[in-house]
Each structure stands twice: as C-alpha cells, then as structure tokens.
Steps between C-alpha positions, in 0.01 A plus 500: 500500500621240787884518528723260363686262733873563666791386339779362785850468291752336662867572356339838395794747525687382169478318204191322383299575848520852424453503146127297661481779725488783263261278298226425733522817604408675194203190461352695854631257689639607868851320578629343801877506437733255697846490471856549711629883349270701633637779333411400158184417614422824639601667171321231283161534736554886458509517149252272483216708714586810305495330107179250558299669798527157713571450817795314583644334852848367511597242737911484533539107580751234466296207379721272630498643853179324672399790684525706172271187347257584778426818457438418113298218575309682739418749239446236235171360754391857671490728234127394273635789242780253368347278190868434347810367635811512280795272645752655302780539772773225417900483387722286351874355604845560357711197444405106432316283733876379625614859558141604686532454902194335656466869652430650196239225376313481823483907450400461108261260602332659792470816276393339165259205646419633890421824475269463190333208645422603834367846321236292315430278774371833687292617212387257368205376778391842439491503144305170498262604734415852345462267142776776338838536529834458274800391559830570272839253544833613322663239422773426177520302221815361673289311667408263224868533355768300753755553174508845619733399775298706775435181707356637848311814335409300209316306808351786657354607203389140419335495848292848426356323155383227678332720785325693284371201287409346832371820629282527188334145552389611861419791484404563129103334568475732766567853289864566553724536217862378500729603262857383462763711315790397325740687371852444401798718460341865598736778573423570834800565814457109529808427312713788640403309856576106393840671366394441140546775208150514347677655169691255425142305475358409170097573511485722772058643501525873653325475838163724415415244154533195774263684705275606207470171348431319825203736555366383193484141649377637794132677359493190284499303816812286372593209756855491405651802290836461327558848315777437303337164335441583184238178441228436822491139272836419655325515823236317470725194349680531829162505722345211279805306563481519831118437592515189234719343821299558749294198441759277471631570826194338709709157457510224742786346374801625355493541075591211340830707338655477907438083589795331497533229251651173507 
C-alpha cells in the first residue's frame, strides 16, 4: 500500500492545529508540526508517535520572523512527502480598532495574511505540477460579520476566504484542492490571548467538534466549510448573490442609478 501524503500544520502546538494533528495522525498521515513553544510540540509530536505509529518532525518557528518563514517555506518546496498544508497559525487583538496601535495590526496582519500566503505560494507550484495537492485556510466567520466589532481580524480572516476561493480557481483544474474553514467562537487559548473571557461567550463549539466537522468538508472536497451553519442553503444564497454581479460589472459607463441629473 503506497503511503499517504505529509501533513505540515502550522499553529500545531494548541488549539485547533493540534486537535488536526492528532487527527491526521490516526488517518496514517505523518505530521510536520510548526509552531513557536517548542515544548508543547515536543510533547504533542511524542504522544503522537507512540498513540498512531507516525512519524512526526517539529519545526519551532515564529511565522512572523522571515528567517523562521524560510525555513518553512523551504520545507513546504523540498520535502515531495508533504501533500497537505494546513495554515492554521493566526491570533486575534484585544481592544477596538481605536485602542489597537499600528504595531499590533501590522503584527496581526503579517501573522494572519503573510505567513499563510507566502506558505501556499511555496507549495503550491509543486502541488500543481505533481497534479495533487491540498491546501487548508482557517479563517472565521468574523470575516463575513463586520457587526462583530473585530475590524482588523475580521479582515484577516476576510482576506484568507478570498485566497482560498482564488486559490481554488487556479489551482483547482490542475488537481489541488483548497479548502477554506470557518469557524466561529471555538474555545481555543485564542480568547485568553486577545484578553477576552471565552465563558462569558454564548455558543462557544468545543475545539475537537470544530475539527471533526471541518474534516467532514474536507473528504467531501467542500470549497468553503462553515461548521456551525446549520443550512449549506444559506451559503449558496450568499455565493449566488455574488456571481449574479459579476456580469454587471464589465460596464463602460457608470449605472444609470450614479449620473447626475438636472
């Protein structure tokens, strides 16, 4: 039986990459596991070896350090073995948009939109090439919600959506699957971080259900995977929507509704 393809998790020490980690790994799957606490890594990749029989490399890295992006990306091309990467590294910001330095967006930023991008964009001539490949995006349903008052991550996330819908019209015809996930509250040690107290959160999906359910989408080949939607419908309305515009923007002119009248 050939061997199935490496799993590189970025974001992998905690949380939902973890909860992915133990997952693949008891599909067969070998891990690549990327994240800053090297610690937790070691004891995750550890337990990991012993429970599913995998083998399981850990790379500590700060993916917003560029020489810690290197070495990732350099993996990401190199090693043939890897068939999934899973941009799930990312974090969220205490405070309003008013109370948020420009230090601590540029960070959010580079972390939420940088690193994930410039992980794919080292993949992904692989992937296409080889005709195989998926990619998996984390994003958040706050992303399509700016009532939620999370105005740069809500943007991050918003930026992931579209790069995996983009992703997905490039690279889709030539074999590579990209999946976008979105989840919304999940009780993972992204609250405790932003300075938010995820009990006193209505709605809160444990961490391993998020995980479960987006793995559904994911061997059903799902383009965009919401798991706490309860009606796919809802999502199609919003789709349909949105390609019945895309025609009428090929306009020469400006629509009738913006001339200026006498």
């Amino acid at each position: 039986m050939a061997s199935k393809t490496t799993v590189l998790i970025t974001g992998a020490s905690s949380g939902i990459g973890a909860i992915y980690a133990d997952r693949f790994a008891k599909r067969g799957h070998d891990l690549v596991l990327v994240a800053r606490n090297a610690e937790r890594l070691e004891s995750l990749a550890s337990r990991l070896r012993a429970e599913a029989g995998v083998a399981v490399d850990v790379i500590q890295a700060d993916v917003t350090a560029l020489a810690d992006i290197a070495r990732v990306e350099e993996r990401l091309r190199e090693d043939e073995r890897i068939g999934i990467l899973l941009n799930n590294a990312g974090a969220a910001l205490p405070g309003s948009f008013v109370e948020q330095s420009p230090e601590q967006a540029a960070s959010l930023i580079a972390l939420n939109i940088t690193a994930p991008t410039r992980f794919a964009a080292a993949v992904a001539p692989r992937f296409a090439r080889s005709g195989s490949g998926a990619i998996v995006n984390i994003g958040s349903v706050v992303g399509l919600a700016p009532e939620f008052g999370m105005t740069v991550y809500g943007a991050t996330k918003s930026y992931m959506l579209f790069l995996s819908q983009g992703l997905a019209q490039e690279l889709g015809p030539k074999g590579v699957y990209v999946q976008a996930v979105l989840p919304a509250a999940t009780r993972t040690e992204i609250w405790e971080r932003s300075g938010r107290d995820v009990n006193s959160l209505q709605g809160v999906m444990e961490t391993s259900e998020l995980v479960d359910a987006a793995l559904v989408g994911f061997d059903r080949r799902e383009p965009v995977t919401i798991p706490p939607l309860p009606s796919a419908g809802q999502w199609d309305a919003l789709e349909a929507a949105r390609t019945a515009m895309i025609p009428n923007f090929a306009q020469s002119h400006a629509a009738e509704r913006y001339r200026a009248t006498a």
